[in-house]
Short mmCIF file of the C-alpha atoms (twelve columns), coordinates in Angstrom:
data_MODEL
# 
_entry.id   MODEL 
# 
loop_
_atom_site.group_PDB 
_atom_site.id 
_atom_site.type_symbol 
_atom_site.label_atom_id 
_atom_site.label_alt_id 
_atom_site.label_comp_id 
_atom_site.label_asym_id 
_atom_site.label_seq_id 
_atom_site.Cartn_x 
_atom_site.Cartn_y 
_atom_site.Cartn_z 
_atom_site.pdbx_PDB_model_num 
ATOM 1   C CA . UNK A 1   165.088 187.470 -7.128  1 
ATOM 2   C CA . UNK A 2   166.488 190.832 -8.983  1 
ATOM 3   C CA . UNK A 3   170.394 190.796 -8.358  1 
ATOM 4   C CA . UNK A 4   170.373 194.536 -9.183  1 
ATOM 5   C CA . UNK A 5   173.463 195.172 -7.824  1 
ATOM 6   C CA . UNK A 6   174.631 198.311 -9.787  1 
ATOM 7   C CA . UNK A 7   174.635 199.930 -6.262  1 
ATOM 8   C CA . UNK A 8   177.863 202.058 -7.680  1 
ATOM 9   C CA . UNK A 9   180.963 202.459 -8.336  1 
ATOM 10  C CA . UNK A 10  183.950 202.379 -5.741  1 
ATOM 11  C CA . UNK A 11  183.411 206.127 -4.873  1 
ATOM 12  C CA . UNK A 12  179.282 205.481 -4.018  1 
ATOM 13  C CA . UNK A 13  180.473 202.412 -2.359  1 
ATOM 14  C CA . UNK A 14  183.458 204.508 0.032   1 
ATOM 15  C CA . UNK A 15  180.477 207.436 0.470   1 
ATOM 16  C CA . UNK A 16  177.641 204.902 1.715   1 
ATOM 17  C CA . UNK A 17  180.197 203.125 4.200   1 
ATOM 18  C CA . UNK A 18  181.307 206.452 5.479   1 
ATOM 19  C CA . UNK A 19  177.926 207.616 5.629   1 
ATOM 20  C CA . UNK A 20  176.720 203.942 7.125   1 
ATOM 21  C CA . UNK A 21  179.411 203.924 9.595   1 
ATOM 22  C CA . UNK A 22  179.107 207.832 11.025  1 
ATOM 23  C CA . UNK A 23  174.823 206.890 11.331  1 
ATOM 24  C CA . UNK A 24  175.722 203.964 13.459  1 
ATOM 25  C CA . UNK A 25  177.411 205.466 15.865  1 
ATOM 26  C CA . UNK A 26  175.717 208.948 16.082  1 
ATOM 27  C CA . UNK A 27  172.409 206.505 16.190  1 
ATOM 28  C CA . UNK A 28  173.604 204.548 18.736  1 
ATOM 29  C CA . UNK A 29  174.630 207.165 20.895  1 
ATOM 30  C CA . UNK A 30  171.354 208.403 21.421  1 
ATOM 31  C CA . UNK A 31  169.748 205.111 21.932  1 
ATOM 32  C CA . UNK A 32  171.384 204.523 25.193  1 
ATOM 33  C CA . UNK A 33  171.916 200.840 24.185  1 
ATOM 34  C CA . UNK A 34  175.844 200.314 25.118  1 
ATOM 35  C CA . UNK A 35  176.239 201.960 28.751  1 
ATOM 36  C CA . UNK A 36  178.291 204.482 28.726  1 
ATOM 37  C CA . UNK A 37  178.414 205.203 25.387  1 
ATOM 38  C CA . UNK A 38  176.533 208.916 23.802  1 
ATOM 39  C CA . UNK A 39  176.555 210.916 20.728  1 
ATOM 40  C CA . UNK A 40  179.241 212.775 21.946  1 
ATOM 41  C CA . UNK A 41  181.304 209.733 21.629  1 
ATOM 42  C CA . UNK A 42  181.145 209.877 17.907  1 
ATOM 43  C CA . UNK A 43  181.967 213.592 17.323  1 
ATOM 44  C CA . UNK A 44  185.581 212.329 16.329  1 
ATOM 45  C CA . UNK A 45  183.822 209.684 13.779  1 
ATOM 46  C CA . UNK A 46  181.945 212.312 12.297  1 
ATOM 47  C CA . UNK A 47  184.656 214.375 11.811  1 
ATOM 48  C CA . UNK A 48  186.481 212.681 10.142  1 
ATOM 49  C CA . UNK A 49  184.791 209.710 8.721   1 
ATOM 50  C CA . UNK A 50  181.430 211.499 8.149   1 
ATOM 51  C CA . UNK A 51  182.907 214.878 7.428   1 
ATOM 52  C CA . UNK A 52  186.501 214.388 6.062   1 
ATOM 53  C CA . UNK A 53  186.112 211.476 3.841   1 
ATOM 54  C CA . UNK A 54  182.620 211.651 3.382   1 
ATOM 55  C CA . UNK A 55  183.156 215.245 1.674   1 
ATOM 56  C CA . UNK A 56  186.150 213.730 -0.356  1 
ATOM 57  C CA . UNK A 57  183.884 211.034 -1.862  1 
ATOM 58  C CA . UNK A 58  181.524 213.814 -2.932  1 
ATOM 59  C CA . UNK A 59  184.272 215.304 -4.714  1 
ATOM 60  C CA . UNK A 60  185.448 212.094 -6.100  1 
ATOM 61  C CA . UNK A 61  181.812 211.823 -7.554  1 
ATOM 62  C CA . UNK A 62  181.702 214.978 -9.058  1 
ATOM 63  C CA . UNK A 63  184.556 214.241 -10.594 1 
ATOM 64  C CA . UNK A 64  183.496 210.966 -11.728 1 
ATOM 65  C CA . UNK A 65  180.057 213.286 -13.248 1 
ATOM 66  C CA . UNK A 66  177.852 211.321 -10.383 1 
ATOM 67  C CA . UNK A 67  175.901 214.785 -9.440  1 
ATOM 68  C CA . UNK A 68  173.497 212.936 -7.450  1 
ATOM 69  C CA . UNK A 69  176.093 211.405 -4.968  1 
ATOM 70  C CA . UNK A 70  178.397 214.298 -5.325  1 
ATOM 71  C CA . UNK A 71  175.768 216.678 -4.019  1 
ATOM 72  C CA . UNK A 72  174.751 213.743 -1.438  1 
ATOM 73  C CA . UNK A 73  177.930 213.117 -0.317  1 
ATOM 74  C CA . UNK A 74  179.291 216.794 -0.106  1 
ATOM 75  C CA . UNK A 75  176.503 218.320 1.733   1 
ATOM 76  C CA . UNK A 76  176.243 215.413 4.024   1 
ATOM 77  C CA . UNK A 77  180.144 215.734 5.013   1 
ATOM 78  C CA . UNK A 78  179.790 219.651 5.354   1 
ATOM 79  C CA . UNK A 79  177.130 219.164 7.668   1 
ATOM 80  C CA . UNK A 80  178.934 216.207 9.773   1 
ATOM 81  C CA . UNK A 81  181.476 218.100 9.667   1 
ATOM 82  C CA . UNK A 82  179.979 221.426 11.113  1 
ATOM 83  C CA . UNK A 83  178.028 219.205 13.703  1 
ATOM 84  C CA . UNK A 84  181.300 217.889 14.820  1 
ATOM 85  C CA . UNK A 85  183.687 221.258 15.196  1 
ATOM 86  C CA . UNK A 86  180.413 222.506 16.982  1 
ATOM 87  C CA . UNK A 87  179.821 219.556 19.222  1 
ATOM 88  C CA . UNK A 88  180.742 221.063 23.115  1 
ATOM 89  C CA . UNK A 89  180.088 224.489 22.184  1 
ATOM 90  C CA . UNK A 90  177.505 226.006 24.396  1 
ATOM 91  C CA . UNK A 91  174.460 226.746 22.228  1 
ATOM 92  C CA . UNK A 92  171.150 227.009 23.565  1 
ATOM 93  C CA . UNK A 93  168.617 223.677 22.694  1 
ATOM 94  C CA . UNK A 94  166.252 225.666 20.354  1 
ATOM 95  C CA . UNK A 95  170.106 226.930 18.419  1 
ATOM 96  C CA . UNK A 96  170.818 223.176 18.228  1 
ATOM 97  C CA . UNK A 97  167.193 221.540 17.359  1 
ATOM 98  C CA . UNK A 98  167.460 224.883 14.374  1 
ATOM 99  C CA . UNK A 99  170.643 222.964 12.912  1 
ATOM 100 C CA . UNK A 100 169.116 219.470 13.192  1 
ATOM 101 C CA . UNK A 101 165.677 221.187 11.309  1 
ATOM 102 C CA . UNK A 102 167.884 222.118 8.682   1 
ATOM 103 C CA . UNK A 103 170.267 219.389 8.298   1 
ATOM 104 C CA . UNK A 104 166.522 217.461 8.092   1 
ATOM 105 C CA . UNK A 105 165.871 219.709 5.204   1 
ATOM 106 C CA . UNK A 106 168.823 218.971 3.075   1 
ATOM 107 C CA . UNK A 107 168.269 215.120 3.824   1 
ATOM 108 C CA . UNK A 108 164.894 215.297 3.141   1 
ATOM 109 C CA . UNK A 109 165.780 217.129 -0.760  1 
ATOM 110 C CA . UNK A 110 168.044 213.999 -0.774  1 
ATOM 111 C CA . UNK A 111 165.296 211.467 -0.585  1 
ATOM 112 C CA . UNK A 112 163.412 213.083 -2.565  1 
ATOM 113 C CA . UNK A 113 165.368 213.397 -5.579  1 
ATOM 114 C CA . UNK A 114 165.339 209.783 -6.473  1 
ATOM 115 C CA . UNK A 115 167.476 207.275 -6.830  1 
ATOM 116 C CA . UNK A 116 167.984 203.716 -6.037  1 
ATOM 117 C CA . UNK A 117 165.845 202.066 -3.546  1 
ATOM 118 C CA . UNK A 118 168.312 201.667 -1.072  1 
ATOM 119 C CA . UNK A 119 169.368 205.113 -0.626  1 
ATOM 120 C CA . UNK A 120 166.290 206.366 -0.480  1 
ATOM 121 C CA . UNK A 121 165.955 204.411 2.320   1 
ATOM 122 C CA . UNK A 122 168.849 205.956 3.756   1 
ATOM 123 C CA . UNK A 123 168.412 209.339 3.682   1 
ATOM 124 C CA . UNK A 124 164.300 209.037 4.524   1 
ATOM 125 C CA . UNK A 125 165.097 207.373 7.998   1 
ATOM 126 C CA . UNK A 126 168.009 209.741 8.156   1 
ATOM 127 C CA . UNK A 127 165.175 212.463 7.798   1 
ATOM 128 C CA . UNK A 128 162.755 210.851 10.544  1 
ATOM 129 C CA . UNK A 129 165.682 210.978 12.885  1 
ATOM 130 C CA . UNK A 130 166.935 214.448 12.785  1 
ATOM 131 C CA . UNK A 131 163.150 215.847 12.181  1 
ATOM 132 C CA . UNK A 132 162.741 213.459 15.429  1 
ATOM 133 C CA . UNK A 133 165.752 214.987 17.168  1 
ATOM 134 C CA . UNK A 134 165.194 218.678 16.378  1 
ATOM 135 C CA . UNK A 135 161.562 218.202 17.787  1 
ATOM 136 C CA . UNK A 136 163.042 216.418 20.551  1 
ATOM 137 C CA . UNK A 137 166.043 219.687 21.129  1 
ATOM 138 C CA . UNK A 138 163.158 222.171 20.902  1 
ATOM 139 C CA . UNK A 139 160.842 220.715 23.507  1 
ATOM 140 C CA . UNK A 140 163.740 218.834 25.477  1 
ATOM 141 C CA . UNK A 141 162.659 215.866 25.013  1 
ATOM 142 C CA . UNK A 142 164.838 212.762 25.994  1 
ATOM 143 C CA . UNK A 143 162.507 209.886 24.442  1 
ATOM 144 C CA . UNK A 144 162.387 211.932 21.084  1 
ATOM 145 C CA . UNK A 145 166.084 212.189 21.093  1 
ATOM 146 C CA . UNK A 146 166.281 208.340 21.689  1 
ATOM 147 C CA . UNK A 147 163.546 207.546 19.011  1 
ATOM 148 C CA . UNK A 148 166.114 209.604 16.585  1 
ATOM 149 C CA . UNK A 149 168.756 207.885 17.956  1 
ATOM 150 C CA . UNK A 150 166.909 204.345 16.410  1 
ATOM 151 C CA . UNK A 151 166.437 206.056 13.241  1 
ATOM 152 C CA . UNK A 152 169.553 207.111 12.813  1 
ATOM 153 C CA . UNK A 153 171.161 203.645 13.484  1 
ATOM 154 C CA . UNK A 154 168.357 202.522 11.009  1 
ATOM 155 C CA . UNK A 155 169.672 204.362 8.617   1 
ATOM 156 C CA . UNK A 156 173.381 203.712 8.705   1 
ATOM 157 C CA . UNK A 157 172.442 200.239 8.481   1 
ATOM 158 C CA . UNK A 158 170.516 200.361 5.750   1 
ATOM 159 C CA . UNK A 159 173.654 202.228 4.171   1 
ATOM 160 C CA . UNK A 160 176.009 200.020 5.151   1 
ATOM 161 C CA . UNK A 161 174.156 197.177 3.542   1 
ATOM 162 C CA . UNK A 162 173.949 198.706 0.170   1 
ATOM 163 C CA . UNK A 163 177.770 199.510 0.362   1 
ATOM 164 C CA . UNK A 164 178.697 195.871 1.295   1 
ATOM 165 C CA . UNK A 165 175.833 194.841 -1.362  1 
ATOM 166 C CA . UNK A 166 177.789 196.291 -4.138  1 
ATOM 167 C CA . UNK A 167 181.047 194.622 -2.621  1 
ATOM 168 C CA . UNK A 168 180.076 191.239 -2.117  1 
ATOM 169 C CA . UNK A 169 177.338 191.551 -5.124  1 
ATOM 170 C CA . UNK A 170 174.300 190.841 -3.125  1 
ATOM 171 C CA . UNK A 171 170.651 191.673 -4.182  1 
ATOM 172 C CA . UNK A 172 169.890 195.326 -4.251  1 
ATOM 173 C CA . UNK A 173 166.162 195.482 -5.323  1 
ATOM 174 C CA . UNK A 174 163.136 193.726 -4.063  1 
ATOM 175 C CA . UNK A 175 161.776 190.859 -6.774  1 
ATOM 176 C CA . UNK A 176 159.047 192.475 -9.255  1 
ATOM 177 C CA . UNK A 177 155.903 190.188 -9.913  1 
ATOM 178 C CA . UNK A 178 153.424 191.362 -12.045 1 
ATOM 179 C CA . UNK A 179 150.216 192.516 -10.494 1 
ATOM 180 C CA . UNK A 180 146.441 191.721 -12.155 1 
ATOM 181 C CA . UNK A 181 144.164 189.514 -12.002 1 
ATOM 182 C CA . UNK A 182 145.122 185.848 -11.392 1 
ATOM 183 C CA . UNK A 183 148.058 187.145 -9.588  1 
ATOM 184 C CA . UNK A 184 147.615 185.966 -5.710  1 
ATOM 185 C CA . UNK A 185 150.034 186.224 -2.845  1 
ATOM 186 C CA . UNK A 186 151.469 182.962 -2.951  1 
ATOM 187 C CA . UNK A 187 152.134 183.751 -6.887  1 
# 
């Protein structure tokens, strides 16, 4: 199996945690799996954890001349943090699926600019989720809302695995066979 673990250094590893943790429980809250428990729940967790520190670790990165998870990382906490200071306010649903539309945008420029495997993963659930949510804001949708909700959870874990990857040095790539003739499923 590839052991490509060169999932980053401590900064990528603080941002994807952050990033992991914050999807979790904004996912979660929209799944309605733990009664009781909503996406208002994790406005302080996005605050600070996906705002606060997330935006630090982009800064970190920059300074560190990552661009990639610099840009990641700061536009990601700028948004989590906007979504948070703006959580309660009274804006109308087609105001609040607009900001999930565009936060989809910026997540979608993420996963498309490359990268490793695993964060590609991250931010292209994270994109199915808020273009699910926004969809689900504009035509008040509850089961669209809880479909991003699953995404989003998706997501974080996916994150959160290539942060503790990069900890505890486990496997970061799928194996690579080669492919032609002679080459069968079995190997």
């Amino acid at each position: 199996m590839d052991n490509d673990v060169s999932a980053g250094s401590t900064t990528t590893v603080v941002g994807r945690l952050a990033l992991g943790v914050t999807l979790l429980a904004f996912g979660l809250g929209y799944t309605d799996l733990i009664d009781g428990v909503t996406a208002a729940d994790a406005v302080s967790l996005a605050h600070y954890v996906g705002g606060v520190a997330l935006f630090v670790a982009g800064l970190l990165a920059f300074r560190d001349r990552d661009t990639a998870n610099g840009t990641a990382f700061t536009g990601l906490g700028a948004l989590w943090f906007t979504w948070a200071v703006s959580a309660g306010g009274q804006v109308s649903d087609n105001a609040a699926g607009l900001f999930l539309l565009l936060f989809a945008l910026v997540v979608l420029s993420l996963a498309l600019a490359g990268g490793d495997v695993l964060g590609q993963g991250t931010y292209g659930l994270f994109f199915v989720s808020l273009l699910l949510l926004a969809v689900g804001r504009f035509a008040d949708n509850g089961d669209l809302a809880k479909a991003g909700g699953w995404f989003a959870a998706a997501a974080g874990a996916v994150a959160w695995y290539a942060a503790t990857a990069a900890l505890a040095h486990w496997p970061t790539a799928l194996p690579r066979r080669a492919a032609g003739r002679g080459v069968t499923a079995t190997g």
